[in-house]
C-alpha positions as CSV (number, residue, x, y, z in Angstrom):
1,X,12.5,23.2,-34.3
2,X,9.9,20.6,-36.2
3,X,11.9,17.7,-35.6
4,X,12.6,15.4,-31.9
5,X,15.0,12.5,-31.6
6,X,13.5,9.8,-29.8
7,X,15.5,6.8,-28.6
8,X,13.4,3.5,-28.2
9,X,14.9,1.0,-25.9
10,X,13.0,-2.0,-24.3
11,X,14.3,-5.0,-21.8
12,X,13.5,-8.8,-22.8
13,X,10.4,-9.8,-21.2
14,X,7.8,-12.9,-22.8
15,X,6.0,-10.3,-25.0
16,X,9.2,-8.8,-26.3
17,X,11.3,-10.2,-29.0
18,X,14.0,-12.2,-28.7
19,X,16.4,-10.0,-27.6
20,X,16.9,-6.4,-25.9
21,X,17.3,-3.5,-28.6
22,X,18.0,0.5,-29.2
23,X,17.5,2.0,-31.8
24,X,16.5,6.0,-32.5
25,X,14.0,8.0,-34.4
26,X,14.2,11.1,-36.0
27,X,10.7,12.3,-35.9
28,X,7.8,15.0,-36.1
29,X,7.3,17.4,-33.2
30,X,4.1,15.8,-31.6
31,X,4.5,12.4,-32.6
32,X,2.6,10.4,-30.4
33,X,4.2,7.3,-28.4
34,X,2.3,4.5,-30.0
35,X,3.3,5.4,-33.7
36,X,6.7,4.5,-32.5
37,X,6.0,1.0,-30.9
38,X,4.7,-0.1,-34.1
39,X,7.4,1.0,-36.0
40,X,10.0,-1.2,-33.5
41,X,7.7,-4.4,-34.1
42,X,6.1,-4.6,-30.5
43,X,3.0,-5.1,-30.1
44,X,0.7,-2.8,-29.0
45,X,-1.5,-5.2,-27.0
46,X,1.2,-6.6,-25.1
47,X,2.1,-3.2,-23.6
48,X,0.3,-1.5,-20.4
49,X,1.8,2.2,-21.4
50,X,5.2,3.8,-22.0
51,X,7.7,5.8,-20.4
52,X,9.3,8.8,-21.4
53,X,12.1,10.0,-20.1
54,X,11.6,8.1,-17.3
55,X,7.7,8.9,-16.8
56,X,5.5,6.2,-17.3
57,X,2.8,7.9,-19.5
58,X,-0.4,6.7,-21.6
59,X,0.3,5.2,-24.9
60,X,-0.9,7.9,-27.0
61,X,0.9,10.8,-25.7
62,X,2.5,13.6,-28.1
63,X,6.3,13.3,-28.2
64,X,7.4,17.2,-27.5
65,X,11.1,17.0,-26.6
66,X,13.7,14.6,-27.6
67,X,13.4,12.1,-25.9
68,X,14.1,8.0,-24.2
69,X,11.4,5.8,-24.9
70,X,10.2,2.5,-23.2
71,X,7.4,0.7,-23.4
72,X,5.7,-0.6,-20.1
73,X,4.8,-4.3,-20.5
74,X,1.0,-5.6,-18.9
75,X,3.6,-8.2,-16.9
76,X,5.8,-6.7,-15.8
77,X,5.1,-4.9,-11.7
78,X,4.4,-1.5,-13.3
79,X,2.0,-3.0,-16.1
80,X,0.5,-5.2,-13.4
81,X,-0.7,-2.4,-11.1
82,X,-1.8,-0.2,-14.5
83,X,-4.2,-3.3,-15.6
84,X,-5.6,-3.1,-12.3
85,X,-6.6,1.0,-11.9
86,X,-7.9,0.3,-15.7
87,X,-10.0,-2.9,-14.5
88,X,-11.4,-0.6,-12.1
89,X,-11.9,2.6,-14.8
90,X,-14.1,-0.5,-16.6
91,X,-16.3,-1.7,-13.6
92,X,-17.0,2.1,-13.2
93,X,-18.1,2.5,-16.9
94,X,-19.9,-1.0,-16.2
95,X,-21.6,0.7,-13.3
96,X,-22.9,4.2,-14.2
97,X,-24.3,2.7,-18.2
98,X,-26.4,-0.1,-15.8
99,X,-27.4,1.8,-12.7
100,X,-26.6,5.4,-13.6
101,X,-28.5,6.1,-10.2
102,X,-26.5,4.4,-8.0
103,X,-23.2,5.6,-7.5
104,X,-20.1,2.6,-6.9
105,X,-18.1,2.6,-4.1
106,X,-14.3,0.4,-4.3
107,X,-13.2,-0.1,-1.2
108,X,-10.1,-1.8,0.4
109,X,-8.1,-4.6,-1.6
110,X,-8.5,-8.3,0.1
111,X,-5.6,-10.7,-1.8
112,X,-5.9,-10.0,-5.6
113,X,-9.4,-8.2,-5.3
114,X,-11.3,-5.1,-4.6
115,X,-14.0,-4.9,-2.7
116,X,-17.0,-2.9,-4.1
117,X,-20.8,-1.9,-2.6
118,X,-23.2,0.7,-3.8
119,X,-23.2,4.2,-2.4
120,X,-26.9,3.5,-1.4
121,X,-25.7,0.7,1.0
122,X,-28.2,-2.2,-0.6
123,X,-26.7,-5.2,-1.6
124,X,-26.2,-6.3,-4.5
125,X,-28.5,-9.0,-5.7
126,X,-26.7,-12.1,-7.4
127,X,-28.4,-11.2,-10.6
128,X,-27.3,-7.5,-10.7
129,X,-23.4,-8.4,-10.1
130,X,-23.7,-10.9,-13.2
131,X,-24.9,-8.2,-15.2
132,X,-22.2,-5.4,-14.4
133,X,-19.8,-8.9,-15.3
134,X,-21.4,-9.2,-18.5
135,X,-21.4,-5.6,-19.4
136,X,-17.9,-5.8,-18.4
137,X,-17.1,-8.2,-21.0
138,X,-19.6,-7.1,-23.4
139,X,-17.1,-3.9,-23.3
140,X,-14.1,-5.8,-23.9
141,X,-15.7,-7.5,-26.8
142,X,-15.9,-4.3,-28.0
143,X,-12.7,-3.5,-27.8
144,X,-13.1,0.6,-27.1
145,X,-10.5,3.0,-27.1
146,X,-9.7,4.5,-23.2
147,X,-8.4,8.0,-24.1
148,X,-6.8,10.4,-21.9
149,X,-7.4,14.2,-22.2
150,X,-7.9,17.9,-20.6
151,X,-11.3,20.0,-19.7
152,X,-11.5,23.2,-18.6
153,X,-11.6,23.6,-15.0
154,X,-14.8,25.1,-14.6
155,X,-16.7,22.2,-17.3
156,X,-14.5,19.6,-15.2
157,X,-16.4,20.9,-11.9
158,X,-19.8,21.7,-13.3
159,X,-19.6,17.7,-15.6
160,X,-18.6,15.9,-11.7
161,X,-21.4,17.6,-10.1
162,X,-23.7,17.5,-12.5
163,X,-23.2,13.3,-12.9
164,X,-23.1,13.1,-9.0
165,X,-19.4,12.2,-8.6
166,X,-19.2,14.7,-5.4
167,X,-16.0,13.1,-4.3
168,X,-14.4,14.0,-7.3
169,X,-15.5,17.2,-7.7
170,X,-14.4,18.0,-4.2
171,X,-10.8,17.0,-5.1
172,X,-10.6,19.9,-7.6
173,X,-11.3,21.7,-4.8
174,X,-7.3,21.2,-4.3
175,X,-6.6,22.1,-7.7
176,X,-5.4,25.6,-9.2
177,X,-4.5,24.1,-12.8
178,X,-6.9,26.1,-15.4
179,X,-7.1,22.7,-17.2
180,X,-8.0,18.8,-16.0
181,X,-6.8,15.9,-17.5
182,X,-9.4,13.1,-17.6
183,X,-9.7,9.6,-18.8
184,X,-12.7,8.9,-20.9
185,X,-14.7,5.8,-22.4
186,X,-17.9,6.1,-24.4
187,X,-19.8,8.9,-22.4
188,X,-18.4,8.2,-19.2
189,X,-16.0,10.4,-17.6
190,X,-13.4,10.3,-14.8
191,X,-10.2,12.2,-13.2
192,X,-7.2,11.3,-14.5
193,X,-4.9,9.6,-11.5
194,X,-2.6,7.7,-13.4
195,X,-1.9,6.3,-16.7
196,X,-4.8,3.4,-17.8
197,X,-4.8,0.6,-20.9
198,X,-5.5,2.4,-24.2
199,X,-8.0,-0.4,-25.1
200,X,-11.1,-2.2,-23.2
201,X,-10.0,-5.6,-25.2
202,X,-6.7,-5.7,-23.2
203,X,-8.8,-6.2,-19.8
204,X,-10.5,-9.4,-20.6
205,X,-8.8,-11.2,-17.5
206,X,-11.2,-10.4,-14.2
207,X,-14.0,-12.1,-12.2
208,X,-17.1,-10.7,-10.0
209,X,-17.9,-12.5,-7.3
210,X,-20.3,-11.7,-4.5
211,X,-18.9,-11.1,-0.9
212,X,-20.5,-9.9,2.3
213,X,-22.3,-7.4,1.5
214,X,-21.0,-6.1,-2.0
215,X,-19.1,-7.2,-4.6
216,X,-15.3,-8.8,-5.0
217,X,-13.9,-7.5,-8.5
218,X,-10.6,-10.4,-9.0
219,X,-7.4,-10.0,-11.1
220,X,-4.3,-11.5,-11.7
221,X,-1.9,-11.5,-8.7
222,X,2.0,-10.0,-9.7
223,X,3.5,-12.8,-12.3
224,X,0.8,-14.6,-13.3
225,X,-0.6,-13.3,-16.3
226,X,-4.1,-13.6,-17.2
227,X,-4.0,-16.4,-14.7
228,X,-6.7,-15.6,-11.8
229,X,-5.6,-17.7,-8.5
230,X,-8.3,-18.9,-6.6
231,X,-9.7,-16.6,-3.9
232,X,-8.3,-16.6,-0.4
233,X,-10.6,-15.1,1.9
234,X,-9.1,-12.6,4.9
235,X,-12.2,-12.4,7.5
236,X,-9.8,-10.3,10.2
237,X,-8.4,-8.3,7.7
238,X,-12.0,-7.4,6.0
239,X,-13.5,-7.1,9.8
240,X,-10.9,-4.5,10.7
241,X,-11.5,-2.3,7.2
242,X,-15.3,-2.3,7.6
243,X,-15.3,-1.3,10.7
244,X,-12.6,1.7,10.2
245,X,-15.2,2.5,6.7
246,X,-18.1,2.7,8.7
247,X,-16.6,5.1,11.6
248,X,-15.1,7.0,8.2
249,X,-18.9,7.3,7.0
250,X,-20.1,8.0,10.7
251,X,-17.5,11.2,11.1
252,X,-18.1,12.3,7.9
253,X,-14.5,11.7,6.4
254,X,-13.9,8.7,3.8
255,X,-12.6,10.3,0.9
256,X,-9.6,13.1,0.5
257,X,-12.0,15.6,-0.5
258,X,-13.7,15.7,3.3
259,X,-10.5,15.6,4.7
260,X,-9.3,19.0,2.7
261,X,-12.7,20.3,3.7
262,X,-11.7,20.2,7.7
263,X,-8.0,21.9,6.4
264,X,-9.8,24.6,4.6
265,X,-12.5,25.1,7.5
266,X,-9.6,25.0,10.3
267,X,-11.4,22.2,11.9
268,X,-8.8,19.5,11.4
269,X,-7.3,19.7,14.7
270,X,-10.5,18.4,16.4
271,X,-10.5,15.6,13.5
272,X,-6.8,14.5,14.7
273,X,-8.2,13.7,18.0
274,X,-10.9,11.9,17.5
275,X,-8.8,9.7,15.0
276,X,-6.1,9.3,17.8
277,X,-9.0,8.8,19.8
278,X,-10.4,5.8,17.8
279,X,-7.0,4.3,17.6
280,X,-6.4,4.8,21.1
281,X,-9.8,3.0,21.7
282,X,-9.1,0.0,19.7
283,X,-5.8,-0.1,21.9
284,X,-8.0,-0.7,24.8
285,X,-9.7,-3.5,23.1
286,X,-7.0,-5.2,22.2
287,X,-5.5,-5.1,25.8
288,X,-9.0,-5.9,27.1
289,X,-8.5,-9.0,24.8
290,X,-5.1,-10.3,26.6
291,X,-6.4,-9.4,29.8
292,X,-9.1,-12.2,30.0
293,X,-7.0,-14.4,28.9
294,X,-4.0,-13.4,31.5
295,X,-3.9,-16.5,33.4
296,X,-1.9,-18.2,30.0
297,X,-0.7,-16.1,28.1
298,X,2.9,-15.6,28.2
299,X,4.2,-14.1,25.2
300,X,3.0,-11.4,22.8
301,X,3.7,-11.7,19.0
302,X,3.8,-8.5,16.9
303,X,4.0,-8.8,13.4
304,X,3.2,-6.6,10.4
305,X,4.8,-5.5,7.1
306,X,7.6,-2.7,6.8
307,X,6.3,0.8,7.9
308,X,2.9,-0.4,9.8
309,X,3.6,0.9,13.3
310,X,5.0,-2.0,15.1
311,X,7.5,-0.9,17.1
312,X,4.7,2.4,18.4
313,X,1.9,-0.3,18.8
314,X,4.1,-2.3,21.0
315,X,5.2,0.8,23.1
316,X,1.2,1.7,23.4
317,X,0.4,-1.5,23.9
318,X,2.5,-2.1,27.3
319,X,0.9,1.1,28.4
320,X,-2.5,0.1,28.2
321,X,-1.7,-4.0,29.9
322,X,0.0,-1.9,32.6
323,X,-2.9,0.2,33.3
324,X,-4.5,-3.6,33.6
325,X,-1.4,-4.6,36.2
326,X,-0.3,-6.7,33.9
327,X,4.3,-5.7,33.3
328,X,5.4,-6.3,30.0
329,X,9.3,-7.1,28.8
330,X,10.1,-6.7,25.4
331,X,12.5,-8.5,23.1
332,X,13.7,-7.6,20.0
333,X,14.1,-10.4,17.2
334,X,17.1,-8.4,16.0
335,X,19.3,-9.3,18.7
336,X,18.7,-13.4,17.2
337,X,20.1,-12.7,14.0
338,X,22.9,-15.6,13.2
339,X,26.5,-14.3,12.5
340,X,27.2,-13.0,9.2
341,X,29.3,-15.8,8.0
342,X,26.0,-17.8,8.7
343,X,22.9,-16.0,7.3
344,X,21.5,-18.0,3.9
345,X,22.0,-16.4,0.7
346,X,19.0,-15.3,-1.3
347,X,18.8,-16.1,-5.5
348,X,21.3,-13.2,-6.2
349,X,23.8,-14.5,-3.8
350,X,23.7,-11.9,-1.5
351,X,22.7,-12.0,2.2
352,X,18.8,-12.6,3.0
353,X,18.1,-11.1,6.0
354,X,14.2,-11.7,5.8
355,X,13.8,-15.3,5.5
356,X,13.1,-17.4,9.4
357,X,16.6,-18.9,9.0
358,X,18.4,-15.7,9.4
359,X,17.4,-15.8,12.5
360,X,18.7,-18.0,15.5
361,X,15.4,-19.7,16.4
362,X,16.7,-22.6,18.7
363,X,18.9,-20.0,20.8
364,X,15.3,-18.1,21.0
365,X,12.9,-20.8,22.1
366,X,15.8,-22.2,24.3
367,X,15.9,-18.9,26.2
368,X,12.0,-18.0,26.5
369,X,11.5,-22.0,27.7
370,X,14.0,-21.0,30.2
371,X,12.1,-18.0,31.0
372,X,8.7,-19.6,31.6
373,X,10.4,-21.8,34.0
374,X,11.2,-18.6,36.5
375,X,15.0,-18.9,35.3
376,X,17.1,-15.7,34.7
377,X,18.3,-15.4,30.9
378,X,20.8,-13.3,29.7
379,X,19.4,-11.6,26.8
380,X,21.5,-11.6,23.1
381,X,22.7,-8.2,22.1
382,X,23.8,-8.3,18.3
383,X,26.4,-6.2,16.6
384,X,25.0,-4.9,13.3
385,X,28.7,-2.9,12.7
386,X,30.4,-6.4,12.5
387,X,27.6,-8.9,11.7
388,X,28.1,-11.1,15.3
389,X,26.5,-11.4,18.4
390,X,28.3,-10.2,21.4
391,X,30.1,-12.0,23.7
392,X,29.1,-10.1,26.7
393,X,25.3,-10.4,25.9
394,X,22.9,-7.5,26.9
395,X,20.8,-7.2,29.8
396,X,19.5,-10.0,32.7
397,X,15.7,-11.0,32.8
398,X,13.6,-12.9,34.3
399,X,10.1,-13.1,34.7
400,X,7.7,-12.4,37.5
401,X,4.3,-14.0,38.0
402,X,2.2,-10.5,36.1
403,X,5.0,-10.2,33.6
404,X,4.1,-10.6,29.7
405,X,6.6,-11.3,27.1
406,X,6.3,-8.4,24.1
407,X,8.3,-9.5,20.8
408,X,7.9,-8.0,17.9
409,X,9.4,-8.6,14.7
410,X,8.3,-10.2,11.0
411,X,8.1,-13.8,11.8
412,X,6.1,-12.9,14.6
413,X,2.7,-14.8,13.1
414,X,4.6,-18.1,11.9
415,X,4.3,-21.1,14.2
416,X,7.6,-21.9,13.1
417,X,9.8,-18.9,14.8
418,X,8.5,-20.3,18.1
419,X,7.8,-24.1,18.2
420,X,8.4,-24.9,21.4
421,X,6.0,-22.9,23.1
422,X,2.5,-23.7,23.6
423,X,0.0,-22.2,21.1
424,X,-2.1,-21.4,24.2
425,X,0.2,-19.0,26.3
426,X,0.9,-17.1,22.9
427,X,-1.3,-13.7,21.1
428,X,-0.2,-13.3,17.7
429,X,-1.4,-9.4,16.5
430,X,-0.9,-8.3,13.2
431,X,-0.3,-4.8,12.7
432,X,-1.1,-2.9,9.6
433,X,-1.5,0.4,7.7
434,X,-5.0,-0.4,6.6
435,X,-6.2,3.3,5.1
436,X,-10.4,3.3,4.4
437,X,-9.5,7.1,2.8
438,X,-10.5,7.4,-0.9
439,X,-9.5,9.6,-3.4
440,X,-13.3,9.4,-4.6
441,X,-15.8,6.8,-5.2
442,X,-13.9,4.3,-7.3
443,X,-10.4,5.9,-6.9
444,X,-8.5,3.8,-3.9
445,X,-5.3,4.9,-1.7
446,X,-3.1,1.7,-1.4
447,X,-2.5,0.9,1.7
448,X,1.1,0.0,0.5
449,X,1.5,3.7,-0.7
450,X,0.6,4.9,2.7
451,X,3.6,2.4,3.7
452,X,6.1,3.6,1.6
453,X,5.5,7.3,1.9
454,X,6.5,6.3,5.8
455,X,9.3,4.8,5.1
456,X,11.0,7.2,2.9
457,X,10.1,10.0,5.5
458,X,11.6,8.0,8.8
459,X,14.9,6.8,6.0
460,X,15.5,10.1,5.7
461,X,14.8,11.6,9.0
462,X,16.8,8.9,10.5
463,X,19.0,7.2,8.4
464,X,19.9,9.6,5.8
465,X,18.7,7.8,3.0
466,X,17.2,9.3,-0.4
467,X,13.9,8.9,-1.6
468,X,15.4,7.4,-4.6
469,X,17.3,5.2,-2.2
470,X,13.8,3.8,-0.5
471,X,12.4,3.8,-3.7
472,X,15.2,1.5,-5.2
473,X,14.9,-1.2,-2.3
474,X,10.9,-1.2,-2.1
475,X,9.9,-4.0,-4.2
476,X,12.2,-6.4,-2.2
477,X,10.8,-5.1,0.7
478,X,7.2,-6.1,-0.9
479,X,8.7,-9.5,-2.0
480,X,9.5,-10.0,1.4
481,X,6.0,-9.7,2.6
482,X,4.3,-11.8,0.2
483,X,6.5,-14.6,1.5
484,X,7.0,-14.0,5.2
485,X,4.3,-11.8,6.5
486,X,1.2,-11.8,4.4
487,X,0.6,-15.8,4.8
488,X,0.3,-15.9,8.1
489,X,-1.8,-12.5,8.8
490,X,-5.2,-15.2,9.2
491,X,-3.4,-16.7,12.0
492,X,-3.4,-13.8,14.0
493,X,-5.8,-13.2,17.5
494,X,-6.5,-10.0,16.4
495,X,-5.6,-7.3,13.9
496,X,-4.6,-3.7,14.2
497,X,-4.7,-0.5,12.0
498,X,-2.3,1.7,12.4
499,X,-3.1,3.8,9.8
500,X,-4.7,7.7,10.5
501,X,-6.6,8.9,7.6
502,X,-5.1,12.1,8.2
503,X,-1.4,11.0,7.8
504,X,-0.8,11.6,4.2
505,X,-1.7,15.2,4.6
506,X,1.5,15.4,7.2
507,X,3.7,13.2,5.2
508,X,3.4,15.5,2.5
509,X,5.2,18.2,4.1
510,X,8.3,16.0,4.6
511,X,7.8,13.6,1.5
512,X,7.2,16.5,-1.6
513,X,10.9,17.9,-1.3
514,X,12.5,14.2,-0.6
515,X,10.5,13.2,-3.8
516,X,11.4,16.3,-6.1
517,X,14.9,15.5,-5.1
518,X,14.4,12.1,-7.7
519,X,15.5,13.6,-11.0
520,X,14.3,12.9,-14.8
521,X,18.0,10.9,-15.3
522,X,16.6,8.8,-12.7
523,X,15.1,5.2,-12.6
524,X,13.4,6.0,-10.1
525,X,11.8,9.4,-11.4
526,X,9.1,7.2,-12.6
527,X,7.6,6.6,-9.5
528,X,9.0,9.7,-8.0
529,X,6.5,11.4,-10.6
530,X,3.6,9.1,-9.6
531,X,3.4,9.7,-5.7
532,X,4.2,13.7,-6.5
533,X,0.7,13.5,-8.5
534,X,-0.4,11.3,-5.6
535,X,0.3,14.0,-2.9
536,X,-1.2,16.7,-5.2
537,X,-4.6,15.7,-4.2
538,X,-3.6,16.3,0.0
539,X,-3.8,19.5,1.6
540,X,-1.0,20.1,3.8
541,X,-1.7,19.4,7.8
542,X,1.3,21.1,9.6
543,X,3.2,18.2,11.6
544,X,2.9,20.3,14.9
545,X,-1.1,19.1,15.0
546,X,0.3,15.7,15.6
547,X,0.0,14.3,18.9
548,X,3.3,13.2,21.0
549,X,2.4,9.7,21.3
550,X,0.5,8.9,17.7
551,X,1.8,6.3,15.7
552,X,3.2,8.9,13.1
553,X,5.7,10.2,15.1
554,X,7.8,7.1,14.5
555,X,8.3,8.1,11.3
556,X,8.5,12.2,11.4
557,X,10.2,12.2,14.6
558,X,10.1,14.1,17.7
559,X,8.2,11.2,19.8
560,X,7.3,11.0,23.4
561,X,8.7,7.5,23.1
562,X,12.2,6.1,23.1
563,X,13.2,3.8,20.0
């Protein structure tokens, strides 16, 4: 058979005409994508890359079965995170045409940036981070073509090592495929991860900015175009990742290659615990923190996006103040929700759950005034079966002169879930996933892919949920913490990372059957496909090396604590 059918459908969005259309092709075997978009009338510049079948894919790739077509718009979430991995591929061909003996390193993401320094650990001089910009934009002007395609393993290896890209030639390491696929620009080479722009031109929207002791590279933030916001600095945030990079560096282990190294070797046990250990250390600090500062405070604030820890951090947290004499309570948040027939309605009509007012915050401040006036309270004890608080409440409390409040929950960090309490007798700490683990030297691991990997595993260990299921709800979940969470993170006394570098290893043993469960019929498939490829890169760390306490047991199961 010479001949495919291709249907080409696309949604309205600003770069799309008017209205929504289908229509199908009859067309060559091997066709590529992009002859296709012009033929509908769209744009080629307006679109990040397309998706077939359900696949998001590079532009120029060959049509081989029949098949559903849709292009991938630059504004629309997908698009968004595409121009960012390709404004990265550009600073890297920037880089190695400039200082071709000094390799780049990205590191963690602060607001709409990445944070960059040199391999060599010398900062950047002003005048050197003007002239990767304008090398940058030199190769926009330029407008060259960012193709995507295979090498034989064995010239993949021997090209990496050969241009000093060690951390990417130790991720083939992982690899049995007899063939690579690479992106390429000009003369410079790199692994293929995911899908990038097919042109430089489209990536004209960036700045470089100098920052600590490296570089800030700035984009767009989600729905604003070519539009680059002002810069928002995070000094706990970027305080916590350089110090969890540096002990990465110090231990040997800060991109995925290392990491497989220790699997292959059978060392990675004794890597577990000196991560635990690390984590466990920090813990101490932390509680060391609240200590000298016993005499007023009276409350503990947890907060932290979906999937970073909290509920473990808390648990490991009273351990360590009662080592220090020092008996926490906990409350839960949950048990403040307002009946059903009360909680605000988001722009879809349908319950929001997320926002402060769901929550019963003069009942709460009401009780813990009570409480830090030596009165008993009985505590609230909400019915999630039938939306209302019952009548009976839960249990009696009431505090003693070494006893510390714990609650955790979202709001945790915003002045306005607890008003009426004095700012002095509160700690606010922010919990977070904050992975320092790199693919390679400019390939990053979002921390919010370490997040939702998590929560897909603990949905369906716990809840029965699908991966398609956690998949589906994830972008209101990441809505909900650019408005509620993310905000207020500065405003924390100090910041935690839950995240252990060795974690995705051991999620991939529970995650890579939930994922290939997501079919090609399947909206989700897209993304499905992209953390499948993601996982690829892991070596598999049996979950019986994990420790009985460590923060990933929340989400694989089988803790030493209670939830």
């Amino acid at each position: 058979m010479n001949e495919i059918q291709v249907r080409f459908t696309y949604h309205n969005t600003a770069s799309s005409p008017q209205k929504g259309d289908a229509s199908s092709f009859i067309c060559p075997l091997g066709t590529q994508a992009d002859t296709l978009i012009e033929k509908s009338g769209l744009l080629k510049n307006s679109l990040a890359a397309v998706k077939i079948n359900n696949e998001i894919l590079p532009l120029s790739t060959r049509l081989e079965v029949n098949a559903n077509l849709e292009p991938v718009f630059l504004e629309v979430p997908e698009g968004v995170m595409i121009y960012r991995r390709s404004l990265a591929f550009l600073l890297a061909v920037a880089a190695k045409e400039l200082f071709p003996e000094r390799n780049l390193f990205v590191g963690h993401s602060l607001g709409n940036s990445y944070y960059y320094t040199f391999r060599d650990e010398k900062k950047p001089a002003p005048a050197e981070i003007e002239s990767l910009r304008e090398k940058m934009l030199a190769l926009v002007r330029e407008d060259l073509p960012i193709s995507f395609a295979y090498m034989a393993y064995t010239e993949a290896l021997e090209f990496f090592e050969k241009n000093k890209q060690t951390d990417t030639s130790r991720l083939l390491d992982q690899r049995c495929e007899s063939k690579v696929k690479i992106n390429r620009c000009r003369d410079f080479i790199d692994l293929y991860i995911e899908p990038l722009v097919h042109r430089t031109g489209l990536l004209g929207a960036f700045g470089l900015v100098p920052y600590q002791e490296g570089f800030l590279l700035l984009f767009p933030g989600v729905g604003r175009g070519a539009v680059l916001d002002p810069f928002e600095d995070s000094p706990k945030i970027f305080s916590v990742y350089r110090e969890y990079k540096k002990w990465g560096r110090i231990v040997g282990v800060h991109a995925v290659g290392a990491l497989n190294k220790l699997v292959a070797d059978r060392t990675v046990r004794d890597y577990i615990r000196i991560a635990e250990a690390f984590q466990e250390k920090k813990m101490s600090e932390i509680a060391n923190q609240i200590y000298e500062r016993r005499e007023e405070l009276k409350i503990i604030l947890i907060a932290g996006p979906s999937s970073s820890g909290k509920t473990t951090t808390a648990k490991r947290l009273s351990i360590a103040l009662k080592v220090m004499g020092i008996e926490p309570v906990s409350i839960s948040l949950d048990d403040y929700y307002v009946n059903s027939d009360r909680t605000p309605r988001d722009e879809k009509g349908e319950p929001d759950y997320e926002c402060l007012e769901a929550l019963d915050v003069a009942y709460l401040n009401e009780q813990l005034l009570a409480l830090f006036r030596g009165e008993e309270v009985t505590l609230p004890l909400f019915d999630f079966k039938t939306g209302r608080r019952k009548e009976e409440g839960g249990r009696k409390i009431r505090l003693a002169r070494r006893t510390m409040l714990i609650v955790e929950g979202i709001h945790g960090l915003n002045e306005a879930l607890t008003p009426a309490v004095d700012q002095k007798t509160k700690f606010k700490l922010y919990v977070s996933a904050l992975t320092q683990l790199n693919l390679d030297d400019h390939n990053r691991i979002p921390t919010s892919d370490n997040r939702l990997l998590r929560r897909m595993v603990r949905d369906s260990q716990f809840r029965g949920s699908s991966a398609a299921a956690t998949i589906r709800m994830w972008p209101n979940v990441q809505r909900g913490e650019r408005k509620h969470i993310f905000p207020f993170q500065n405003s924390a006394d100090a910041a935690f990372n839950s995240a252990l570098d060795y974690e995705l290893a051991v999620l991939k043993f529970y995650a890579d059957p939930l994922l290939r469960s997501v079919k090609p019929s399947m909206t989700e498939y897209a993304e499905a496909v992209r953390l499948l490829s993601f996982l690829e890169n892991f070596a598999p760390i049996p979950p019986q090396y994990v420790p009985g306490q460590s923060i990933l047991r929340e989400f694989i199961g089988d803790s030493e604590f209670k939830y």
